[in-house]
N, C-alpha and C positions, 0 to 999 in steps of 0.2 A: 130343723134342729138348730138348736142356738151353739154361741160361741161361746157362751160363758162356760166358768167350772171345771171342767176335768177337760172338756174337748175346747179350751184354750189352745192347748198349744197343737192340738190335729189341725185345728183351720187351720190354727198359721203357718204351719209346714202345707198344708193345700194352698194358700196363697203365695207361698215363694215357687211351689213347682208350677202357679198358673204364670208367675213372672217368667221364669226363666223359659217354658215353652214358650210363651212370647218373643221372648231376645231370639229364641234358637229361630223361630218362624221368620222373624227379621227378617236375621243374619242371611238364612237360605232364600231370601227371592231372587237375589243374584245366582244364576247360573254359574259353574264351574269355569266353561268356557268363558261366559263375561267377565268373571273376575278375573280373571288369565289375560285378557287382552287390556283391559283397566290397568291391571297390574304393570304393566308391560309401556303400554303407551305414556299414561296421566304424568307420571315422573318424567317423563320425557318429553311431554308440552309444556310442562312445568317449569324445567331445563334452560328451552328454546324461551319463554315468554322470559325469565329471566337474563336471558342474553342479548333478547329485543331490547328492553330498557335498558341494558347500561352497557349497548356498545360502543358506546362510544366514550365510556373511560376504560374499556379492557386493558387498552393502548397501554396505560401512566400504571397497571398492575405488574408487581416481578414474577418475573419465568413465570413457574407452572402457577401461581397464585390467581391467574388471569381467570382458571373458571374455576374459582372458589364458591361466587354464588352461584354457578349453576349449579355444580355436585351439592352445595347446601340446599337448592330446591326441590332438586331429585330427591334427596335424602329426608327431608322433609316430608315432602307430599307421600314419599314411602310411609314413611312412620306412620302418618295419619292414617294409611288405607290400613296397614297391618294391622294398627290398635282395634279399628274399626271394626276388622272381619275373624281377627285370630288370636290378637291377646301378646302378650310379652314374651310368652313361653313361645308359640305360633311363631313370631318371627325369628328364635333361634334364640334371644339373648338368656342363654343357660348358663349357670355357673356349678361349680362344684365337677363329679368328675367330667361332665359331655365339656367344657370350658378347657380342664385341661388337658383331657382327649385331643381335642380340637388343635391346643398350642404343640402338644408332643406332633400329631401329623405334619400338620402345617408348617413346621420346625424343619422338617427332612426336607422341604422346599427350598426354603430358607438355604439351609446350612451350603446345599448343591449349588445353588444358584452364588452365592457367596464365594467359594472357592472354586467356580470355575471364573467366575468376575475377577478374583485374583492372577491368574492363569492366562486371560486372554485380552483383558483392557489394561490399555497405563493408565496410569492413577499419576496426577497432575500433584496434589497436594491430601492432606485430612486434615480433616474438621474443620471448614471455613466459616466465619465468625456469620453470628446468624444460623446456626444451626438446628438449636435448640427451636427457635420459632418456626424452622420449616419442617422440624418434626411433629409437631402439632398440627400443623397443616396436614403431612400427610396423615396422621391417626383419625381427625377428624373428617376430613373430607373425602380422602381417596381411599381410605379404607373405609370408616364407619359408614359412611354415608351410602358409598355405592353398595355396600354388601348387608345392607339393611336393606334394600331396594332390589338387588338380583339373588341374593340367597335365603331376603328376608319374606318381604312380602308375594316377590314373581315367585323363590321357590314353592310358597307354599301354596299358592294358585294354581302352577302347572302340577303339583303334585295331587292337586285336590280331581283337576281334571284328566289327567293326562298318567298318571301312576309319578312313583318316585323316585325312577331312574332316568324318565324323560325328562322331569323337574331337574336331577342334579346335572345333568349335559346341558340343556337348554340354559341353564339358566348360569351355567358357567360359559357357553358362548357368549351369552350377551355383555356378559363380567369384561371379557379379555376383547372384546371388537370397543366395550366403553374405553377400557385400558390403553388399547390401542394409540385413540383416538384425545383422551382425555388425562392419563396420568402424567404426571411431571418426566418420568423420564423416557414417555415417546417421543420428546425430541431426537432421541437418540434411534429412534426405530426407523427409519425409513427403506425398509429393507422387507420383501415378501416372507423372510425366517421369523421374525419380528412378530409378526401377524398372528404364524405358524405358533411362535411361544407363549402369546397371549393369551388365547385359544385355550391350549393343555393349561396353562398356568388355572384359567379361569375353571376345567373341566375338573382338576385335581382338589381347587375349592370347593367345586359342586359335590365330588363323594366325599370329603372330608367333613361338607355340612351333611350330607345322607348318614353317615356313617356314626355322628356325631351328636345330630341333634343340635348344633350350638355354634354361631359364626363368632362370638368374643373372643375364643381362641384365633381364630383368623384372622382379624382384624387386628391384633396385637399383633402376630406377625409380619402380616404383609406390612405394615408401617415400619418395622424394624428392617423388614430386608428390603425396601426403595432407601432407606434412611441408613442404611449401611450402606448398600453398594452402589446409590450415586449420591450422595451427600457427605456423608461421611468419607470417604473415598471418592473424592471428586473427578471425573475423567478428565482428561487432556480436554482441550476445546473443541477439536475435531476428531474423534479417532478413527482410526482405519474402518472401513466398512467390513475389511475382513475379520476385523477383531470382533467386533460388533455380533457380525456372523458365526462366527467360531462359539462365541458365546451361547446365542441364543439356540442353536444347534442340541450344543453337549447338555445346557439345562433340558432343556426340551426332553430330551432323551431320558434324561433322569424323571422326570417328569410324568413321561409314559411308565416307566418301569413303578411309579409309584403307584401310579393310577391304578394300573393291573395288579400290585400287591393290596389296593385295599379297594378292589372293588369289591362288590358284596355279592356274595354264594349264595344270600337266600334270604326271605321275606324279613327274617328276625332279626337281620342285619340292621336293617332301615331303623333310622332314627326322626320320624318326620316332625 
């Protein structure tokens, strides 16, 4: 039967659903598992081969600015994999309410973590000149970058494979051991509490991206509370480790208590 005439436009709707079973056919030769481990690693070679080449000017970069290209490689080679397997929506970046859902959770982090900062660290001076530049740092790298990567593309792998509550745990572990290890103010962490706060911090991200649907809100936040409470509020140069501790203690704790208030009851919950 031909194309012309009336059954014009039937082909052509039979030709867009031979396309898109094609892309669908693609998309799935990758295993769940494989994409989970892809997800996982690739930014993380990525990272590393980054660091190979320019370590040897990391030295002449300020403070936390030192691995700026690597969270911009991770973040990158995130982007690419997400676009690749799940789309824009797939990696979280939602606006409208899952966006401000997202800011109002992640807000009650914020606020805690904020006033017990006040409470248990001295504050040296506010707002040291240069500011405004290191807040763009943290928005774009230590927020956007890693939570495109562990809540964008990893969460949406381990969910794919593994259900959507192992996605929001796991993939808030990996968040708070990168944190650890890589935000600007682990300097400050050298302490097994520290660890322990990372951790919740990253695990509280994880159900607020379950919960949500959407890391934009997160990402806005988490850049405002490193950017309040060690930037804007600069600490002492060394402060007591018990302060330190006291800190990361009391957030923590709040931290749990959030977790448990928005962990989710049941399938309907999930926002994947």
């Amino acid at each position: 039967m031909g194309c012309g005439g009336k059954t014009a436009v039937w082909c052509y709707n039979l030709r867009v659903m031979a396309k898109k079973t094609q892309t669908i056919t693609r998309k799935s030769r990758l295993s769940p598992a494989l994409k989970g481990g892809l997800a996982l690693v690739l930014p993380v070679l990525a990272g590393q081969l980054v660091l190979g080449v320019i370590g040897g000017t990391t030295a002449d970069m300020e403070g936390g600015t030192a691995v700026a290209p690597v969270l911009a490689a991770v973040g990158v080679v995130s982007w690419l994999l997400g676009m690749l397997w799940y789309g824009v929506s797939g990696l979280g970046l939602r606006g409208g309410r899952p966006l401000f859902a997202g800011i109002g959770f992640a807000s009650l982090g914020w606020v805690a973590f904020l006033l017990f900062r006040f409470l248990t660290v001295e504050i040296e001076n506010i707002g040291p000149p240069g500011s405004g530049r290191l807040f763009l740092y943290l928005l774009v790298f230590e927020a956007f970058a890693i939570q495109v990567w562990t809540f964008g593309v990893l969460f949406r792998a381990l969910a794919e494979w593994r259900g959507p509550l192992t996605a929001a745990v796991s993939s808030g572990l990996v968040f708070g051991a990168t944190g650890f290890l890589l935000f600007r103010e682990s300097f400050l962490s050298d302490n097994s509490m520290a660890l322990i706060y990372f951790f919740l911090w990253g695990v509280l991200y994880g159900v607020i991206r379950l919960r949500t649907g959407s890391i934009l809100g997160m990402v806005i936040v988490q850049a405002m509370q490193s950017f309040t409470a060690w930037v804007a509020l600069t600490p002492v140069a060394e402060p007591v480790m018990t302060q330190l501790q006291n800190l990361y203690l009391l957030a923590g704790v709040a931290y749990l208590v959030f977790i448990w208030r928005l962990w989710p009851k049941q399938e309907e919950d999930y926002r994947v």
